[in-house]
ZATOR-569937 format. One line per 8 residues: number of its first residue (from 1); their letters; for each residue x, y, z of N, C-alpha, C, O. Coordinates in Angstrom, 2 decimals. Example, Ala and Ser with C-alpha at 12.3 -4.5 7.8 and 13.67 -1.06 7.14 Angstrom:
BEGIN
1) AS) 13.19,-5.69,7.80,12.30,-4.50,7.80,13.20,-3.30,7.80,14.24,-3.32,8.46; 12.85,-2.25,7.08,13.67,-1.06,7.14,12.90,0.03,7.87,13.41,1.14,8.04
***
This chain:
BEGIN
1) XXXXXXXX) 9.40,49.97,44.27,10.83,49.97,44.37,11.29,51.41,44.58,11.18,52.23,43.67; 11.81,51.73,45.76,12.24,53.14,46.10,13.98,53.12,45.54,14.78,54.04,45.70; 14.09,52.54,45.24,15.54,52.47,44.68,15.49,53.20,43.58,14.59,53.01,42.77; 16.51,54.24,43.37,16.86,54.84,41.96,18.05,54.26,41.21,18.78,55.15,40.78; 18.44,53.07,40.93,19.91,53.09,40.63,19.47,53.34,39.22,18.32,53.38,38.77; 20.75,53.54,38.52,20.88,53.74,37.21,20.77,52.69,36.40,20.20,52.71,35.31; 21.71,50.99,37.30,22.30,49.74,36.68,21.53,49.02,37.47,21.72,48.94,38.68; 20.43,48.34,36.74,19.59,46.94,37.64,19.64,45.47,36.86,19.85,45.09,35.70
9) XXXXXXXX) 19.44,45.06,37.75,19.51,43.44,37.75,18.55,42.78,36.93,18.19,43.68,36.17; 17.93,41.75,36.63,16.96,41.40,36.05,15.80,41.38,36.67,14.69,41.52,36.15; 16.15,41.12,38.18,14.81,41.26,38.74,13.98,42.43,39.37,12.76,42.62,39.47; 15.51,43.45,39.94,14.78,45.35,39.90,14.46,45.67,38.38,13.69,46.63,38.33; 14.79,45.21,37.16,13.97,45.84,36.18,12.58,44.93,35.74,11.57,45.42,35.22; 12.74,43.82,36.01,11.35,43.10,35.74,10.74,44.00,37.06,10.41,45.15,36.77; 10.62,43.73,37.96,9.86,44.91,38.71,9.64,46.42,38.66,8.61,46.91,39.13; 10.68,47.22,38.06,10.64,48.42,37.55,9.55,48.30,36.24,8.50,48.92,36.13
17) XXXXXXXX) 10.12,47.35,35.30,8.83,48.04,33.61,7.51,47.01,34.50,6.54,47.09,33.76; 7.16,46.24,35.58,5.70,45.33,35.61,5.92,43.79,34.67,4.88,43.30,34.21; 6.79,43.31,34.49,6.92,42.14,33.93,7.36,41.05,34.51,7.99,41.10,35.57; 7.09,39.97,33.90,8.47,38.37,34.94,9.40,38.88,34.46,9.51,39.81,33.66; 10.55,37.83,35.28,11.38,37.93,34.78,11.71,37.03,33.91,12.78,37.27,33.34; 11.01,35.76,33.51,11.36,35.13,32.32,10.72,35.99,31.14,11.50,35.72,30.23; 9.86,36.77,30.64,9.32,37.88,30.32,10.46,38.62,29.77,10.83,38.71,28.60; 11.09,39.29,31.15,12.06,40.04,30.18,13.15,39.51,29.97,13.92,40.42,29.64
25) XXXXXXXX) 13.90,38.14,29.97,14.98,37.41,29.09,14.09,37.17,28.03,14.81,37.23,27.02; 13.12,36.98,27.73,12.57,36.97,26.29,12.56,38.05,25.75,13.13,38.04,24.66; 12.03,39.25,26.16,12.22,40.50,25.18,13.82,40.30,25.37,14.18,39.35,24.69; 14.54,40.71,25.84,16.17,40.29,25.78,16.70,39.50,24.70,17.61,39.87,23.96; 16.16,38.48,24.64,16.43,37.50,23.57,16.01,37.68,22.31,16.78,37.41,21.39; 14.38,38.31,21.99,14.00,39.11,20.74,14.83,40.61,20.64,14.48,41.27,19.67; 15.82,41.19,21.46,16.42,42.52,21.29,15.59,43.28,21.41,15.75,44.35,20.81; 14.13,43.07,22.36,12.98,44.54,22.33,13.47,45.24,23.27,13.31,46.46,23.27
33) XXXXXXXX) 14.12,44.65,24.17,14.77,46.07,25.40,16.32,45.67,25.11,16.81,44.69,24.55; 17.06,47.17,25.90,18.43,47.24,25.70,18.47,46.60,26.49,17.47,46.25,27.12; 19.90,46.14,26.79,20.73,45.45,28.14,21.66,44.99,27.60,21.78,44.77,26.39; 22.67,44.75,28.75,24.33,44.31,28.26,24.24,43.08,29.29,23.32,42.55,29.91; 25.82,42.84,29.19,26.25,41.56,29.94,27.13,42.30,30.75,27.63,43.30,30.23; 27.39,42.05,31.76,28.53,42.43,32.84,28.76,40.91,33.49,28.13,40.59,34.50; 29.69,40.01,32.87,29.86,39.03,32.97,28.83,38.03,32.66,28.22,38.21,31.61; 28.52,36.95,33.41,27.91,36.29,33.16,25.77,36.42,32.98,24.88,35.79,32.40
41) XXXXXXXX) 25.87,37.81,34.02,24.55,38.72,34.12,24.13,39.94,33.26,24.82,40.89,32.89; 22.39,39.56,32.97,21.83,40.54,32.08,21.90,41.92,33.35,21.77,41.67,34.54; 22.08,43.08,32.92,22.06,44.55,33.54,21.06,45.33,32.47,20.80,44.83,31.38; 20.60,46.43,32.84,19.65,47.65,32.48,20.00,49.02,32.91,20.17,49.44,34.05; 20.11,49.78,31.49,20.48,51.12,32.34,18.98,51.33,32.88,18.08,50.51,32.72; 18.89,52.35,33.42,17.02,52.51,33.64,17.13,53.61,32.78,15.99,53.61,32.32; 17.79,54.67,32.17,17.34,55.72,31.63,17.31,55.01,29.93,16.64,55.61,29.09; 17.85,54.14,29.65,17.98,53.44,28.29,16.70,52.51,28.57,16.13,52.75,27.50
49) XXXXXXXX) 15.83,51.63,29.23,14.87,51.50,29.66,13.71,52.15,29.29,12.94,51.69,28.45; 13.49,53.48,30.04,12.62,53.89,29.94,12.54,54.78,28.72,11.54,55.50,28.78; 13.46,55.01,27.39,13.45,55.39,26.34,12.90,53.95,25.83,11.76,53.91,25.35; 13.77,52.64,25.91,13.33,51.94,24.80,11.86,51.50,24.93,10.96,51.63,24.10; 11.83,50.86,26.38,10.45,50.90,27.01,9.18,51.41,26.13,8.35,50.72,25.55; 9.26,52.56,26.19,8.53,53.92,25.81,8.30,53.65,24.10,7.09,53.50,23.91; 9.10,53.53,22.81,9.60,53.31,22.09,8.75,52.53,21.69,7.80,52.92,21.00; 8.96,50.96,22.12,8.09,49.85,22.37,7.20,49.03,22.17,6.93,48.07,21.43
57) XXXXXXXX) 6.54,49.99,23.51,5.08,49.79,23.80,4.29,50.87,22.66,3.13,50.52,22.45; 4.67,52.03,21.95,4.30,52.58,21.37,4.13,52.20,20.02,3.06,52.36,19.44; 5.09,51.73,19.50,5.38,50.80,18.55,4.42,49.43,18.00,4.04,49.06,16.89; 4.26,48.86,19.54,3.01,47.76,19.81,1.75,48.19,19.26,1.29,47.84,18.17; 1.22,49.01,20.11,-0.01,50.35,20.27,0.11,50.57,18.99,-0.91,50.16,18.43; 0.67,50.91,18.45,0.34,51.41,16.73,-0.23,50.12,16.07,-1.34,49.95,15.55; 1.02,49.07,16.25,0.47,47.58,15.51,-1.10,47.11,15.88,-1.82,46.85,14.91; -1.62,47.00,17.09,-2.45,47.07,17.72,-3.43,47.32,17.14,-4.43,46.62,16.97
65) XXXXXXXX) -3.16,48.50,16.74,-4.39,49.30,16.29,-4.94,49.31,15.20,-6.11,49.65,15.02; -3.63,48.66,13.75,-3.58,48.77,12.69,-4.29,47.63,12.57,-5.22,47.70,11.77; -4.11,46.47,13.20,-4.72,45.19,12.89,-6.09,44.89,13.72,-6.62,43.78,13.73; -6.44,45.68,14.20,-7.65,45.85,14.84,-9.00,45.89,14.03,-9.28,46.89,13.36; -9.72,44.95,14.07,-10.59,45.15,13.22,-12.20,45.56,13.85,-12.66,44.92,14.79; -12.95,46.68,13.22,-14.33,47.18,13.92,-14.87,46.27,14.93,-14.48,45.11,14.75; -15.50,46.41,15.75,-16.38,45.69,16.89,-17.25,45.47,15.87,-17.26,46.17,14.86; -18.21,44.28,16.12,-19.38,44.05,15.54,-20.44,44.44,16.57,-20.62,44.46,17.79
73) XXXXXXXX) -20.71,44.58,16.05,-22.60,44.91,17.25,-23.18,43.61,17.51,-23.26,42.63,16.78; -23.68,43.85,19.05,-24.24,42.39,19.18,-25.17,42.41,18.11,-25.14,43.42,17.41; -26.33,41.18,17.72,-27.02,41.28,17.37,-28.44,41.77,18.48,-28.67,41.39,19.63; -29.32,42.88,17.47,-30.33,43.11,18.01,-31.51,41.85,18.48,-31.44,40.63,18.58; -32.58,42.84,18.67,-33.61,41.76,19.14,-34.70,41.88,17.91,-35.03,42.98,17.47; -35.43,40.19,17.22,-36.38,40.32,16.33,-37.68,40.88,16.40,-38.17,40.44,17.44; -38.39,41.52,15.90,-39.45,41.71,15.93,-40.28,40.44,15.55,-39.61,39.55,15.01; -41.64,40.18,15.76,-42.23,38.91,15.06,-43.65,39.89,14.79,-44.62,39.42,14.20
***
């Protein structure tokens, strides 16, 4: 998307963050990204975006990590 606008639609920002767009009316609907109403349509600033965006996924990444539990090792091979 070579477009810079500031104010996108649902479907230049599902294409801007890599998501559907039923995707992002769900984060929308859980409040994980900003956006307003300008009538009857969801809008995105992109610079409020790419803060909350950012925010986020970082946020995730921590959870991620916390509940992550060690790899197990395959099991080796027996000797006989």
């Amino acid at each position: 998307m070579a477009d810079s606008r500031e104010v996108m639609n649902i479907r230049q920002a599902s294409q801007y963050l890599g998501v559907s767009p039923d995707t992002l009316y769900k984060y929308v609907g859980e409040q994980k990204i900003p956006a307003f109403k300008l009538g009857n349509r969801w809008r995105f600033k992109k610079s409020r975006l790419d803060r909350g965006w950012k925010r986020s996924r970082a946020r995730w990444n921590r959870r991620r990590n916390a509940n992550r539990r060690p790899r197990r090792k395959p099991p080796g091979k027996f000797e006989l």
